[in-house]
C-alpha positions, 0 to 999 in steps of 0.5 A, spaced: 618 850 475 623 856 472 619 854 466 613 855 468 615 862 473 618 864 467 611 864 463 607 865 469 611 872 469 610 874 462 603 872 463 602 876 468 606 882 465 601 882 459 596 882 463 598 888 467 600 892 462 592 890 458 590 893 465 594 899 465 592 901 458 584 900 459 584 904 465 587 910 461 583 910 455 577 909 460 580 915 465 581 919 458 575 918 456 571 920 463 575 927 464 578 931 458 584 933 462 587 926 464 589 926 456 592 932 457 600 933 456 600 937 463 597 931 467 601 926 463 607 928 466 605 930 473 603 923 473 610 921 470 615 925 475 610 922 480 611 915 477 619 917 478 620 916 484 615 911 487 618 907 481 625 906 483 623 905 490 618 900 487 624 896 483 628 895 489 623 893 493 620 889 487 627 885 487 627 883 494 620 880 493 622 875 488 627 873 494 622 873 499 624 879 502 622 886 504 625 892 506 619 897 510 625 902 510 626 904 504 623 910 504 626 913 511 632 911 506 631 915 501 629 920 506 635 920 510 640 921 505 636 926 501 637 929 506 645 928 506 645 930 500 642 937 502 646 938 508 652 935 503 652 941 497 649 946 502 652 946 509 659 943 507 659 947 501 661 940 496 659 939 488 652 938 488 653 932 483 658 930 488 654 931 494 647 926 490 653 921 488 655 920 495 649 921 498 647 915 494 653 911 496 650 912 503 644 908 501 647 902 499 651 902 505 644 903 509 641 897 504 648 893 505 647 894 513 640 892 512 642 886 508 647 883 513 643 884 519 637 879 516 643 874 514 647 875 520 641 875 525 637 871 522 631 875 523 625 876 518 626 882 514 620 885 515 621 885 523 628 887 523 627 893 518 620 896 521 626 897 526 631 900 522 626 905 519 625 908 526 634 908 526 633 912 520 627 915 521 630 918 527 638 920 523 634 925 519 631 928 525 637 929 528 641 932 523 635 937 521 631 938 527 626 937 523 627 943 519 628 943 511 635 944 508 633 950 503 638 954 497 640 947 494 644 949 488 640 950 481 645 946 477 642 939 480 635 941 480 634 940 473 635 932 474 628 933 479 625 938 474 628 938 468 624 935 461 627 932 455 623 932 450 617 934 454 619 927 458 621 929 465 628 927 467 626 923 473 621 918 469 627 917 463 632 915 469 627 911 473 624 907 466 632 906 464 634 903 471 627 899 471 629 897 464 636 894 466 634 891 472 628 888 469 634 884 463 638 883 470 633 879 473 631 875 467 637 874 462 642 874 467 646 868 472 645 874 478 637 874 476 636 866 476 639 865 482 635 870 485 628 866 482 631 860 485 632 863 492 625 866 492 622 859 489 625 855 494 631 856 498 633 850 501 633 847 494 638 854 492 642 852 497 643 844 496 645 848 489 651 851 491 647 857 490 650 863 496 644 865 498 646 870 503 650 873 499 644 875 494 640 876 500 645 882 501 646 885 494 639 885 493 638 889 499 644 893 497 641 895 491 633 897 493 638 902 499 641 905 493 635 907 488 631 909 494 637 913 495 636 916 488 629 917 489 631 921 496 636 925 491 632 926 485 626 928 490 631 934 493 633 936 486 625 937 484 623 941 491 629 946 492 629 943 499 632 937 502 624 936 507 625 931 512 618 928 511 622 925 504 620 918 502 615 917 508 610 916 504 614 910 498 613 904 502 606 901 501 606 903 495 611 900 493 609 894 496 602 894 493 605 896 486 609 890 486 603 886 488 599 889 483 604 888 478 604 880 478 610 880 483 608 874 488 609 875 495 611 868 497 618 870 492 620 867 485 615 870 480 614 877 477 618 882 474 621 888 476 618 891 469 610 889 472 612 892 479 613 899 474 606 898 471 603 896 478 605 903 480 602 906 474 596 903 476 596 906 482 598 912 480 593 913 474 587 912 480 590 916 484 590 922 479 583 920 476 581 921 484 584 927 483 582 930 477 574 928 479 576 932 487 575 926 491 576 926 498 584 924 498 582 920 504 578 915 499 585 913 496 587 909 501 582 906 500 581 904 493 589 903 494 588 897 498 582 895 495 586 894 489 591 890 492 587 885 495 584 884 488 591 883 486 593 879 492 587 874 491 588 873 484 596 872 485 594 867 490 589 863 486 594 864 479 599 861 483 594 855 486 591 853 479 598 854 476 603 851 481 599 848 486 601 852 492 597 854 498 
């Protein structure tokens, strides 16, 4: 059975980034601007920060799990890192470091609740984006924390080689925990675990204790995202990451990721997001109505939930 998730992840990958590749060379040929070199890092700061939130949540799929409060996350401790440089006066790099460090906290927390409690973690951290959610407008008011420091800014802002910063971080971490997942003992286990868990269990796997990490590293690149986000705007806005967690959810479908856990990548969940960032663009482009995207958003993905869940049943006999 890890043999052949091993192959089916690899299959699906392939799939998904043939997909990815048509869908630009069709979409450049269909608009003269989408090959330009300004429209491809709009969509690549874009894809940054979606990214990293989708490689967290792509992580707690493969064990089964979701965190719905990922972006509420990223939002709080965006804006923690706002209040951190501008009100206390703290280095802004110290300040984003910190503030980072509190979404792992978040995420721990989240962690030790679904295993504590025993509770689905889609139910409980529904809740916990409300507890958070709510934190930030405490802490702001619902007003913007503005004058964050230009140091820090070219960390959202900032090219390298005509590649925005945010991509060249989020595609190195993707990257890392992309080998993690699937060339390290942590990665195994959690495939295990999302496969079946019962059986992890029998083998002396701890699973709590994967369930807990796992959660603590999505609160931690969704902290990242938060920070870098603030670097980019200028501002620390309250309204931060409300609107990363279904796509991410959907990326990570849309990339091969089950959602029954144990199969996918963390790598296919970045070209899932691709996806979905080169249609949204293309909407764009041709001046579609922003209301259709929702739509072809989640036609998308339940087209990718379906072919998931007829691969999954042809090739493991799962219902």
């Amino acid at each position: 059975m890890k043999l052949k998730n091993i192959g089916f992840s690899t299959m699906q990958i392939g799939i998904v980034a043939i997909v990815l590749a048509a869908l630009i060379a069709v979409s450049s040929l269909v608009s003269e601007y989408f090959a330009s070199s300004y429209n491809m890092m709009i969509i690549a700061r874009s894809l940054a920060f979606i990214g990293l939130v989708t490689t967290g949540q792509a992580m707690l799929m493969l064990l089964g799990e979701l965190d719905i409060s990922l972006g509420t996350i990223g939002g709080l401790c965006g804006v923690i890192a706002g209040m951190l440089m501008v009100n206390l006066g703290l280095n802004p790099f110290v300040s984003m470091l910190l503030a980072v460090m509190f979404g792992a906290l978040f995420g721990l927390f989240n962690g030790l609740l679904v295993t504590g409690l025993g509770l689905h973690s889609l139910v409980l951290t529904i809740a916990m984006a409300g507890v958070y959610k709510g934190i930030n407008l405490v802490l702001t008011k619902g007003v913007a924390i503005t004058n964050i420091p230009e140091q820090v800014q070219f960390l959202g802002r900032g090219q390298v080689w005509g590649i925005p910063v945010p991509f060249i971080i989020m595609l190195v971490i993707a990257l890392l925990i992309t080998v993690i997942a699937h060339k390290s003992p942590f990665g195994r286990y959690i495939f295990a675990i999302g496969d079946n868990p019962p059986a992890a269990r029998m083998l002396g796997i701890k699973t709590n204790r994967i369930r807990i990490m796992v959660f603590t590293l999505a609160g931690t690149l969704a902290a990242l995202a938060g920070t870098l986000m603030v670097a980019r705007l200028g501002t620390a806005q309250p309204s931060i990451g409300d609107s990363w967690v279904l796509p991410s959810i959907a990326a990570a479908v849309i990339g091969g990721v089950a959602t029954t856990g144990g199969v996918g990548s963390p790598l296919g969940a970045i070209l899932g997001a691709g996806i979905i960032g080169v249609i949204e663009n293309i909407i764009v482009l041709y001046g579609v109505s922003p209301y259709w995207q929702g739509v072809i958003s989640g036609v998308v993905v339940v087209l990718a939930i379906s072919f998931d869940s007829i691969s999954r049943r042809f090739l493991f006999g799962r219902h």
